[in-house]
N, C-alpha and C positions, 0 to 999 in steps of 0.2 A: 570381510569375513570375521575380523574378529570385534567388532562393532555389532554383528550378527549374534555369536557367540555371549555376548556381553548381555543382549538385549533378551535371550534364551534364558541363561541363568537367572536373571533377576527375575524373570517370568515363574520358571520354577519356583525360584526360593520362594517367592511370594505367595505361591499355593500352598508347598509346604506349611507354612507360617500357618495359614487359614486352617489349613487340615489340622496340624497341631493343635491348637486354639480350640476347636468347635469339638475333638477326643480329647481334653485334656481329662483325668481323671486318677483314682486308681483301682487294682483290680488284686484282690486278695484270694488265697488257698487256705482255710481253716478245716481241719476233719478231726476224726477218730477213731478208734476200735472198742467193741465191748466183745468180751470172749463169757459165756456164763455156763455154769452147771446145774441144770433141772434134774430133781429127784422127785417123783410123782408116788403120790398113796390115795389106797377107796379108786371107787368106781370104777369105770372099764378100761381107762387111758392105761397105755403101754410106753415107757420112758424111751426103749427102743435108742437112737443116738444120742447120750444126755449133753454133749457138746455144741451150743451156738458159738456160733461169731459173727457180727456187724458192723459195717463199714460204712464209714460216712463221709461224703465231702461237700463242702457248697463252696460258690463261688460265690464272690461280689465286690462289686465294682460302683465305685461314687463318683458325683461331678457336683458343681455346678454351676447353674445357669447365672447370667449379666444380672437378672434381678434379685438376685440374692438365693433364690430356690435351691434347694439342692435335692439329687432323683440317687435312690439307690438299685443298682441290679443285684437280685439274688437269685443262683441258679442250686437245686439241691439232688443231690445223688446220693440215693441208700444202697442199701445193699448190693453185692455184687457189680456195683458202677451199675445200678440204674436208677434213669430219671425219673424227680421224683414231683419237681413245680420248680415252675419260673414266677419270679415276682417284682414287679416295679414298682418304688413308694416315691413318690412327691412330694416333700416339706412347701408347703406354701407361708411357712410363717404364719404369721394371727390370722391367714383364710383356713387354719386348718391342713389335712394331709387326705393323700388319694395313693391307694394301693390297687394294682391291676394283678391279676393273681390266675395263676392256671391252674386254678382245682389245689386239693390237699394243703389247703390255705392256715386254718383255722383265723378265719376271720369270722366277720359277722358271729351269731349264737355259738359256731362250733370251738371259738374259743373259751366258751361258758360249760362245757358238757361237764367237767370236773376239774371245779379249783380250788379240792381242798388240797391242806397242807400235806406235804408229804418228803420224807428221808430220800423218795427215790422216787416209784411206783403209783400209780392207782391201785386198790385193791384188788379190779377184775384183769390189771393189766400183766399178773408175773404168771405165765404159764399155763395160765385155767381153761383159755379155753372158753369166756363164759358167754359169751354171745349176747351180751348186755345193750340192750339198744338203747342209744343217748339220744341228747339232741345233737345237731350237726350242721342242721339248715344251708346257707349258700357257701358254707367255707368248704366245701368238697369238690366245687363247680367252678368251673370258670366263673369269675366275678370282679366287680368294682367297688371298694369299700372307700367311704370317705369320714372321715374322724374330725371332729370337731376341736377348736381349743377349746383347752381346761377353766372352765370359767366358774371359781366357786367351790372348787374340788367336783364338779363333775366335768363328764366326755361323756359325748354321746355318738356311735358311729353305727352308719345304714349304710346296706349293701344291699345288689343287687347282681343278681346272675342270671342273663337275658330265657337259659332254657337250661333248665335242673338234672336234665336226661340228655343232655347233647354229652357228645367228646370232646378232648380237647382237640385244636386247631392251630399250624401255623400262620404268620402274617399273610395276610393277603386269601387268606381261606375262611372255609363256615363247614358247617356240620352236618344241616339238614335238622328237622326236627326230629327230640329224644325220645321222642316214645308218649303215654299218657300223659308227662306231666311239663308243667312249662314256667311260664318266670316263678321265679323266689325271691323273699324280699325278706330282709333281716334288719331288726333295729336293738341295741342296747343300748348300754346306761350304766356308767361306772360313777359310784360317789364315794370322794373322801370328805366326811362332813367334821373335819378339826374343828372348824371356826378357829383356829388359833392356838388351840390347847394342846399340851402335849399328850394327856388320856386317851384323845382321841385320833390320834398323828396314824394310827398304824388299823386305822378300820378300814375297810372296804365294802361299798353297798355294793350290790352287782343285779340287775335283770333284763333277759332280752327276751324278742320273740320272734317266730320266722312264720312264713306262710307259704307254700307251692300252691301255683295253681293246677288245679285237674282239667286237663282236654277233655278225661272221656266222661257224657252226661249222668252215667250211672252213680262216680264216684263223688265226693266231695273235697276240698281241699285239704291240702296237710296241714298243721297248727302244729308248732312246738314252743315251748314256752321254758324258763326258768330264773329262778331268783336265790339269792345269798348272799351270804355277808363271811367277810373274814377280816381276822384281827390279831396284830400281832402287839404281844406285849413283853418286852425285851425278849427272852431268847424264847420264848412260849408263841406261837401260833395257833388259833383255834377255826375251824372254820366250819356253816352248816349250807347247805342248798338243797332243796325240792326242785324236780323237771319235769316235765312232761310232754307224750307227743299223743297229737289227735291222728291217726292214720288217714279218714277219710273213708275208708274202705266199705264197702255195703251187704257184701258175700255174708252170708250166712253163717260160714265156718272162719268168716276172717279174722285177724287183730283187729278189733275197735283201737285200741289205747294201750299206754307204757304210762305207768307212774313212777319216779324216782325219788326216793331220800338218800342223802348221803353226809355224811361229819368224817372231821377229821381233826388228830390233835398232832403236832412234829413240837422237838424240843432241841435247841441247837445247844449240846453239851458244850463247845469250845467252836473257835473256827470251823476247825477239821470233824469233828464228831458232832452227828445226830442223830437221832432216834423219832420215829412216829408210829401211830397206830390208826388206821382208816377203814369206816364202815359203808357199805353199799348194797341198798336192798332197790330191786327193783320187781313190779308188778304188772304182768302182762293179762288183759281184758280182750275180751271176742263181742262180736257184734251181738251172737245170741249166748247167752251165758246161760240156757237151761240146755244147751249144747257137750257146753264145756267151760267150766268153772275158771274164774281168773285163777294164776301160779304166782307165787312167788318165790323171787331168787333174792339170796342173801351172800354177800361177800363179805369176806376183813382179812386185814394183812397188817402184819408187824415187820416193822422194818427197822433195820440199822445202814448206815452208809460211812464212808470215813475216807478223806482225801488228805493227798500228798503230792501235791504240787499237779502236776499232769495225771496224775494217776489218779482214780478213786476204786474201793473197793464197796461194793453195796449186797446186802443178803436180805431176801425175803420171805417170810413162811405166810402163805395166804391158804385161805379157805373158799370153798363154796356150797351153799346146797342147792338144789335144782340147778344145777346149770344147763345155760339153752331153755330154762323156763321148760325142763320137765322134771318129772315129778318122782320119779323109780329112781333107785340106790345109787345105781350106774350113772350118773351126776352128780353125786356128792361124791367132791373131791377136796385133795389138798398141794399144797405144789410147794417146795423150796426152791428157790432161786438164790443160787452166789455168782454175784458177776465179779468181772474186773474191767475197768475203761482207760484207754490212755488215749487223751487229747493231745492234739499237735499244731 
């Protein structure tokens, strides 16, 4: 019996051990709160409850693997505890890195939609309302992004999201197909062109492109496109990009096109203090234009932010006219924003 016993436990431990071994890892809780006060003037918006609050957590958890690799899990919850994306990345060393991502990515182009400098905020992003359509391409989708190493000061990474219109899916599930449109395919291009010099340490080239394809015969495919550059020169950042999206669309009364410009300047007073000012005009186009005339929407926002350990305070006074790309009074607007955030 106890020769029996003996030959049990060793049994066990030795799984244990195995089990151990193949989850070895760790698994962290990072979040925060932002509480802010919106005061709205012009047009037709009603401030109504000026009080937000938002709550944030994500999980994540690392390992890694015998050959050196190493994968991280990142799980994200916004608001109110809900789910927001799962995301797996794989360090392969000099083969490069693979990100598996459930939608609300910003991988591929839609990390490109708006990378100028800024205190806090995008200019369309404090309160407006403006309904400014970006690029976005396969980071909204379930997708698979692979990232090249940096050879030269540049990376170049393609994605790819099997169907643009599906939902997301557990393991061992599918979706069914999304609707009209179907795979998407994103490629950018990040260059730091030093060569060595210090002038040039803090530029940044940036352009990518995406493409959907249309199932239905009528329509043509989506194209979105953009390009810029930023640069920072001790506490001064300067940055400019152009975007655009081709809709595809054929309808008579449809969006043909979005054209975007946008610059931005941030100034980092001290650690803790800085200040920026950010401009964002964007141009909505229709199929038939003796229909109805392209609009354009114009944004800018002044910002200040200023932090103290876990805590930052950030305030912004933004503007817009046409917003939603229409054209009556009742769109020009303005909005202040004062938040407060404490990180944990």
């Amino acid at each position: 019996m106890n020769k029996l016993t003996k030959v049990g436990l060793s049994a066990l431990c030795g799984s244990l051990a195995a089990v151990s071994s193949a989850n070895a890892g760790d698994m962290t809780v990072t979040g925060g709160v932002d509480m802010s006060w919106v005061s709205l003037d012009g047009g037709t918006s009603t401030t109504g409850n000026p009080i937000g609050m938002g709550s944030n957590l994500t999980f994540k958890g690392s390992g890694e693997l015998d050959n050196g690799w190493t994968f991280d899990l990142t799980v994200a919850m916004l608001n109110s505890d809900a789910y927001s994306t799962t995301a797996v990345a794989i360090d392969m060393g000099g083969l490069g890195k693979l990100n598996f991502n459930q939608g609300d990515s910003g991988n591929g182009i839609d990390a490109m939609d708006d990378k100028m400098p800024t205190a806090w905020e995008e200019p369309w992003g404090n309160a407006l309302g403006t309904g400014v359509k970006l690029v976005s391409g396969s980071g909204p989708q379930n997708n698979i992004m692979y990232t090249t190493p940096t050879v030269a000061g540049t990376t170049v990474t393609l994605t790819l999201a099997p169907d643009m219109g599906s939902g997301d899916v557990a393991d061992k599930g599918y979706s069914g197909h999304g609707g009209a449109t179907g795979r998407g395919k994103d490629i950018t291009v990040n260059i730091n062109p030093s060569l060595g010099t210090e002038i040039l340490s803090g530029l940044n080239l940036f352009v990518g492109a995406h493409e959907t394809a249309n199932t239905v015969s009528s329509e043509n495919n989506l194209y979105e496109g953009v390009a810029g550059l930023t640069l920072d020169i001790g506490p001064v950042s300067l940055g400019y990009a152009a975007s655009g999206v081709s809709t595809g669309q054929e309808g008579a009364t449809e969006v043909d096109w979005y054209k975007n410009h946008m610059y931005g300047v941030s100034f980092n007073v001290n650690d803790d203090l800085s200040v920026s000012y950010g401009y964002h005009d964007s141009r909505q186009g229709f199929v038939n234009p003796a229909d109805a005339q392209s609009v354009e929407m114009d944004m800018e926002s002044w910002q200040v932010a200023y932090s103290m350990g876990g805590a930052s305070i950030r305030y912004a006074n933004s503007d817009v006219n046409n917003g939603s790309y229409q054209t009556n009074s009742g769109y020009d607007k303005g909005a202040q924003v004062l938040s407060v955030s404490l990180a944990f």
